[in-house]
N, C-alpha and C positions, 0 to 999 in steps of 0.2 A: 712797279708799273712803268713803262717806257714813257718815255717824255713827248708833249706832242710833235716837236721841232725833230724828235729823231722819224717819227712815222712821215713829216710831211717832206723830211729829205730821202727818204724812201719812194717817197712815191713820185717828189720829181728825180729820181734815179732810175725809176722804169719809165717813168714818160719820155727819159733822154733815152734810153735803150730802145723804146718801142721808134722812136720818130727817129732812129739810126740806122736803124735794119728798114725798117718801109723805106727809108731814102733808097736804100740800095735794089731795092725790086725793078729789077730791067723792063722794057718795053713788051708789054705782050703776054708778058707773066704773072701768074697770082699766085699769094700764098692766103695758106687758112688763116680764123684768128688764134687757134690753137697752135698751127704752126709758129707763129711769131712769138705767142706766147710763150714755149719751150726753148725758141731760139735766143729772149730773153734770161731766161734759168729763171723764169717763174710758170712754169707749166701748169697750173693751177689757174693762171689767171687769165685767161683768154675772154672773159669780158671785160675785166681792165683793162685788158689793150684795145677795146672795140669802144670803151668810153673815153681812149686817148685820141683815137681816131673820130668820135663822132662829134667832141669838139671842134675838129676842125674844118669837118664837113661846115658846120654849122657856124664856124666863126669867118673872119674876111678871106681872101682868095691865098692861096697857099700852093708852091709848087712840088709841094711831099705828094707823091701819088699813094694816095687814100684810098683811092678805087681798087686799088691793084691787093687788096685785101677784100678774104672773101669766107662764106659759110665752110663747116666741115664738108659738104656736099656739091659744093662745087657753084654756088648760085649765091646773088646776092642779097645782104640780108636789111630790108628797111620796109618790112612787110606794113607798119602803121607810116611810113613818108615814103608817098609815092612816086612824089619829085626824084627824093634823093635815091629812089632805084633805079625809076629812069635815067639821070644823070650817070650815075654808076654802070650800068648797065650801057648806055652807049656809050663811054669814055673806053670802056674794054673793050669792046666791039671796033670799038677805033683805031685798037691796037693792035687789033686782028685776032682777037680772044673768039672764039667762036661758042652759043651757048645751042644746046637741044630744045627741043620743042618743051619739055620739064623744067626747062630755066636755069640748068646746072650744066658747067664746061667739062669737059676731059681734064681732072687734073694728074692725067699722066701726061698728056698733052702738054697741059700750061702750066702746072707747077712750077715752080724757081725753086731749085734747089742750089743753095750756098754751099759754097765749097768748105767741104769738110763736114757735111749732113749729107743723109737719105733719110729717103720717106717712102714709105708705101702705099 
């Protein structure tokens, strides 16, 4: 049975991986949470990285751009906190993200794709 000091360095080893790659998401650009998920090598876990990020929303002011992560669909996801979509929601707009009248962006448009990945 694994130890629990080995699961809990685990898990702050993808919280360091998830808040290294969101650093790097440029102005204007979004990625999914699946997307950062795989870009981790944990591709399974695109709600863990949506519960590393919703920490933060939720804790003191923080200059990781957490907005700039977004549903597979293109739109953002905080359907029971209405704040935190408006927030989210204008913070991308701010950056010149543009959304359809559906609530989801072009992400052939906006996508951020890191050098050395494609995405379809």
């Amino acid at each position: 049975m694994p130890r629990k000091d080995s699961k809990a360095s685990a898990d702050a080893q993808f919280r360091a991986r998830v808040l290294e790659l969101v650093a790097q998401i440029p102005r204007g650009k979004v990625v999914t949470y699946g997307q950062v998920a795989t870009m981790v090598d944990s591709p399974r876990s695109a709600r863990a990285g949506g519960g590393v990020l919703s920490g933060l929303k939720s804790g003191p002011p923080t200059e990781l751009p957490w907005h700039r992560v977004i549903n597979s669909r293109g739109g953002v996801s905080a359907p029971n906190e209405p704040h935190r979509f408006q927030v989210q929601r204008a913070l991308l707009e701010a950056e010149g993200v543009v959304f359809r009248e559906n609530g989801t962006c072009d992400l052939k448009a906006f996508r951020w794709v890191a050098q050395g990945w494609s995405w379809e």
